[in-house]
C-alpha positions in Angstrom: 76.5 79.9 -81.9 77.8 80.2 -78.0 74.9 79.4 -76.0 75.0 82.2 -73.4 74.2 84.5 -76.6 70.8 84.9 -78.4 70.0 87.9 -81.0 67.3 90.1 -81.1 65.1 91.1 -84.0 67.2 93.3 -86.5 70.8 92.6 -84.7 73.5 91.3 -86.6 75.8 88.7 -84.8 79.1 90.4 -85.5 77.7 93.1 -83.9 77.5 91.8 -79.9 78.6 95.1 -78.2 76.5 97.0 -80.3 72.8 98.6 -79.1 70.4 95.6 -79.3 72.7 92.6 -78.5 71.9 91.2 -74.8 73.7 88.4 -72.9 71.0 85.5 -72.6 71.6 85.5 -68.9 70.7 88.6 -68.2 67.8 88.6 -70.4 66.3 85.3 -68.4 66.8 86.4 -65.2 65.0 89.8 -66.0 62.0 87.8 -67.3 62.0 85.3 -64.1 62.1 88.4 -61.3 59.2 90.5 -64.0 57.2 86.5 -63.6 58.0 86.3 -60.0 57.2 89.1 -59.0 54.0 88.8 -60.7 53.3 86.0 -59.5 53.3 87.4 -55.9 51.9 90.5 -57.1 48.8 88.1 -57.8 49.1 86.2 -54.2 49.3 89.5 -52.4 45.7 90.5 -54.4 43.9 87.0 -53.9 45.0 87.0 -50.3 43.9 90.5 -49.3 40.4 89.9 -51.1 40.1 86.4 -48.9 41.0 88.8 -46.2 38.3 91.2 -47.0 36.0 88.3 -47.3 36.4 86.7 -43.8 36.4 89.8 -42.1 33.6 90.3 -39.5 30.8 93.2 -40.7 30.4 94.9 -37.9 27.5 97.7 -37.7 31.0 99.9 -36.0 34.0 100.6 -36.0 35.8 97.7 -34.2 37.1 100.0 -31.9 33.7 101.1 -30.4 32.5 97.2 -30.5 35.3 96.1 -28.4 34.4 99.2 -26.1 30.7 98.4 -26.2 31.5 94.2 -25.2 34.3 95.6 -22.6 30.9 97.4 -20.8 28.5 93.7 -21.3 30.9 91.9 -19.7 32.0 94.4 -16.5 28.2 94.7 -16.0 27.4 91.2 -16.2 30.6 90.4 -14.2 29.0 92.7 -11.5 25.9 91.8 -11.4 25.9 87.9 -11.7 29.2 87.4 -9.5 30.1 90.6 -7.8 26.7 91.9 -6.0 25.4 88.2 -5.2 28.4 87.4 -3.3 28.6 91.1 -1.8 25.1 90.1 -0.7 25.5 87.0 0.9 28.7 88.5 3.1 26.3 91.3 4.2 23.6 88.2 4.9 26.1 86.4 6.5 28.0 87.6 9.5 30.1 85.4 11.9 30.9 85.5 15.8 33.5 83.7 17.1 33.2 84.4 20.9 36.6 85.3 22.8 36.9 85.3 26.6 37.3 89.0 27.9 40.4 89.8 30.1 37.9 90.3 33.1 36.4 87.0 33.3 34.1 88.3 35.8 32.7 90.6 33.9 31.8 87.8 31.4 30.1 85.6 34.1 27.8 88.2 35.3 26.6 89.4 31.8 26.1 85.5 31.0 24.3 84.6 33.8 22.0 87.6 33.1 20.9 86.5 30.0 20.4 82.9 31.2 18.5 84.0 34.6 16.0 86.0 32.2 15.7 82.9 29.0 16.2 79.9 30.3 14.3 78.1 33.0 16.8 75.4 33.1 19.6 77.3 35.0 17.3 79.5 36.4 16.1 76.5 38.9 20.1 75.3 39.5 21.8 76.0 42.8 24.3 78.6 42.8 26.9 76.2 42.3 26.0 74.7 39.5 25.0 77.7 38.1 28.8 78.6 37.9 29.5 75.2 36.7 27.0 75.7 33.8 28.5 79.4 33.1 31.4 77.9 32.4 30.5 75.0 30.2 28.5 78.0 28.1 32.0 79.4 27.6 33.7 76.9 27.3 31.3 75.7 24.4 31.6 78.8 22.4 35.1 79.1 22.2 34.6 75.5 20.6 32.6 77.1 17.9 32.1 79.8 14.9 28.7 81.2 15.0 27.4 82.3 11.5 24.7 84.5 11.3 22.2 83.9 8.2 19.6 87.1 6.9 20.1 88.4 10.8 21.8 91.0 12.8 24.5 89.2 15.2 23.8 89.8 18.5 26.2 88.8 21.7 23.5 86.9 23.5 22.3 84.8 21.1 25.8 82.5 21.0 25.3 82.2 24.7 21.8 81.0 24.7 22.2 78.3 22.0 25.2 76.8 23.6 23.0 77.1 26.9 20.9 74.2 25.1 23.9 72.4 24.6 25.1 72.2 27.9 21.9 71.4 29.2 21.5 68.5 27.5 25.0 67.3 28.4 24.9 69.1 31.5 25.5 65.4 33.4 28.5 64.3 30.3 32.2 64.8 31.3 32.8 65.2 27.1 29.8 68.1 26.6 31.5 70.4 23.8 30.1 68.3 20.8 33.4 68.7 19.3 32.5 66.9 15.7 31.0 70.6 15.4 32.8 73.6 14.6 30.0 75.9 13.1 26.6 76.6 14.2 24.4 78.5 11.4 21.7 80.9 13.1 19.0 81.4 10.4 16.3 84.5 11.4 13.7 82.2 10.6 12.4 79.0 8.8 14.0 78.1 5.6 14.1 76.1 2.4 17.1 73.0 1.9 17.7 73.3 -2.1 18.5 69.2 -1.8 14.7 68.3 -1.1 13.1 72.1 -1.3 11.4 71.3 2.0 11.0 74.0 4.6 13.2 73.6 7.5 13.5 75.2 11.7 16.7 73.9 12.0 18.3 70.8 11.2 22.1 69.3 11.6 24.8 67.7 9.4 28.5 67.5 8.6 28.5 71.1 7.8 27.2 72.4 11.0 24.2 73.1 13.4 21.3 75.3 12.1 18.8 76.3 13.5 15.9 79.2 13.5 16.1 82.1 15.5 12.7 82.7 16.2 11.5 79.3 16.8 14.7 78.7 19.5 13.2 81.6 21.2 9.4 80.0 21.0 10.7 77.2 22.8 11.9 78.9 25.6 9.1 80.9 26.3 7.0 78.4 26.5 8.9 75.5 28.6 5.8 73.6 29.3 4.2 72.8 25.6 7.7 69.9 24.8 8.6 72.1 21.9 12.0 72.9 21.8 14.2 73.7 19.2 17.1 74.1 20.8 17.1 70.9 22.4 15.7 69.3 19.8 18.4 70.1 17.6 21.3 69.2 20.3 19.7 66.0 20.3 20.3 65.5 17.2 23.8 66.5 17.3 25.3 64.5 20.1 23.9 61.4 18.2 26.1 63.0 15.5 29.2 63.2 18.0 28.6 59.9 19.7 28.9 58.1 16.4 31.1 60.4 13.7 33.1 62.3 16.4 36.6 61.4 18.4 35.5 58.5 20.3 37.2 58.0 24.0 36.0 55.5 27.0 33.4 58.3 28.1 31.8 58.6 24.7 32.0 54.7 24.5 30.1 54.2 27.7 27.7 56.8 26.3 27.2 55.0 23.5 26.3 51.8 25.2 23.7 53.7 27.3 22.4 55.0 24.5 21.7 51.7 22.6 20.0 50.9 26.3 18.1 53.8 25.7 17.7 52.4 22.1 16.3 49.1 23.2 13.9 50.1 26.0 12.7 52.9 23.4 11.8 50.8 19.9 8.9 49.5 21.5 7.4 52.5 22.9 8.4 53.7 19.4 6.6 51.2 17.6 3.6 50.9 20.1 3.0 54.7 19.2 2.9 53.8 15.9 0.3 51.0 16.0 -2.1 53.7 17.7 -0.9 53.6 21.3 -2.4 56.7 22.7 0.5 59.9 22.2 2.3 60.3 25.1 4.7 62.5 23.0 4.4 65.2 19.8 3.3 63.0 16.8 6.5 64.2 15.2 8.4 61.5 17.3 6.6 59.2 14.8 8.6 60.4 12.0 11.6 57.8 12.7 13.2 56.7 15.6 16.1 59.5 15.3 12.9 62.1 15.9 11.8 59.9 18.8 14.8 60.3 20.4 14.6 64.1 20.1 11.0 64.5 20.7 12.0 62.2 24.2 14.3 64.4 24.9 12.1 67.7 24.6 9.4 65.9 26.6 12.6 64.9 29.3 13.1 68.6 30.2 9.9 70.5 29.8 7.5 67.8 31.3 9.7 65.9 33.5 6.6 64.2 35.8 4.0 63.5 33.2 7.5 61.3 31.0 7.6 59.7 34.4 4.4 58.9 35.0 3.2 57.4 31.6 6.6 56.0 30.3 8.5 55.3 33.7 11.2 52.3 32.1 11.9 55.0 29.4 12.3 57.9 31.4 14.7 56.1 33.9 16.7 54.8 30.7 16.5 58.6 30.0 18.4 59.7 33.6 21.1 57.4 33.2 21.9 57.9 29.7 22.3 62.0 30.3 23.2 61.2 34.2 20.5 63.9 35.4 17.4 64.0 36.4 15.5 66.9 35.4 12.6 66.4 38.5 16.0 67.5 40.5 17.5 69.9 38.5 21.3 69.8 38.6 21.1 66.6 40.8 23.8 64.5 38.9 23.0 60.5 38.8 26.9 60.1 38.8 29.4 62.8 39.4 32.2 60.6 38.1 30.6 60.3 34.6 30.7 64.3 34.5 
């Protein structure tokens, strides 16, 4: 028989055309797209239950979860990112003086504030009173003042850069320029590298220093306390050895490492129990030596002379004053 024919139960094979003969073809391809479909039939049902299976249980409706972690994360968002840093700009708030267009104006408000704070330019000639105005100006256009847990107040830039220029009041190169920020902190605080409470310190990132213990040391100029020297100290070592380096700051670095030498033993002396000429703290290392010298250089000018006379001399030629003669200059050239 032809082999695209087949007969079904109770046909006759005369009888092709007649109700109940089917072409073979046909009759395959019927049963493959009834098994195929089937087939996918079953694949559609085993996937969806999989589906069903995987399928989170939520407690919702996923709709309302997705609202409900949409609110988690906007709050957590706000409060761990949003308000801390909202906080810390209302903590924080930066000066960065600007020279008025009436100069004069300036000059008199400055020397003002000086006049009433420091005892330094109160007791220089009227000459280098203007000289030392100027410097203060001159300083603070130099630098961004950033205000820590503390209302920002005009004066107190001008008063820190007055310890500044004191200290380099006799220096031709007297902006510390390896500086561009000073931090002004309300009070003491706490360094997260060592946890150690602090009244001011320096580094790369700036001068810091306490509000209220700057002020202490200017009211009381005769104890050799002083912050604000203390700390200006420390940051002209800074510039003399990390800052732009030209001929001036080179011959200031050689006095200095004359001051250096005639110092160590004095230093070391003190150590060994010499009776304190200076505040104990300039046992700490020889860095807080030289500070603690130069707080002692200022606020008790006589006695430095009188008990340590090598050092104090090494002291008037390194900063090219005296402070005995206030404003005397050892030699103009070098300022």
């Amino acid at each position: 028989m032809p082999p695209d024919t087949t007969y079904l139960p109770g046909a006759h094979p005369a009888t092709l055309d007649q109700p109940g003969v089917v072409d073979s073809v046909q009759w395959y391809d019927s049963v493959w797209q009834h098994s195929v479909q089937q087939h996918f039939d079953s694949l559609e049902m085993s996937y969806r239950l999989y589906e069903d299976q995987q399928r989170p249980n939520y407690p919702l409706p996923e709709g309302t979860m997705f609202l409900i972690m949409l609110i988690i994360l906007s709050v957590s968002a706000y409060l761990y990112i949003i308000r801390p840093s909202l906080r810390q700009q209302k903590n924080k708030q930066v000066i960065r003086p600007r020279t008025p267009r009436d100069n004069t104006v300036q000059e008199i408000q400055f020397d003002q504030w000086l006049s009433r704070y420091n005892p330094y330019y109160q007791s220089l000639s009227f000459d280098n009173k203007q000289r030392f105005v100027y410097r203060v100006q001159q300083f603070m256009l130099s630098k961004e003042f950033r205000f820590h847990s503390m209302v920002a107040e005009d004066y107190i830039p001008v008063l820190v850069s007055a310890a500044a220029v004191q200290l380099t009041f006799g220096l031709r190169n007297y902006r510390l320029d390896y500086f561009d920020v000073i931090h002004i902190m309300r009070k003491e605080y706490v360094l997260n590298i060592d946890q150690e409470t602090y009244y001011g310190h320096v580094s790369k990132n700036g001068i810091h220093v306490s509000w209220k213990k700057f002020m202490e040391g200017y009211d009381d100029y005769k104890d050799c306390v002083n912050l604000g020297l203390h700390e200006m100290a420390h940051a002209l070592q800074y510039d003399a050895y990390l800052g732009f380096e030209d001929h001036h700051d080179r011959y200031f670095k050689e006095r200095l490492n004359e001051y250096a030498a005639e110092g160590r033993p004095v230093f070391r002396a003190m150590r060994q129990g010499m009776s304190y000429v200076m505040d104990e703290y300039a046992l700490e290392n020889f860095d807080e030596f030289w500070a603690v010298s130069v707080e002692m250089f200022f606020e008790n000018p006589a006695t430095f002379r009188e008990k340590l006379p090598n050092l104090y001399q090494e002291m008037c030629e390194l900063l090219n004053q005296d402070p005995a003669e206030p404003g005397r200059l050892l030699n103009a050239e070098l300022a």
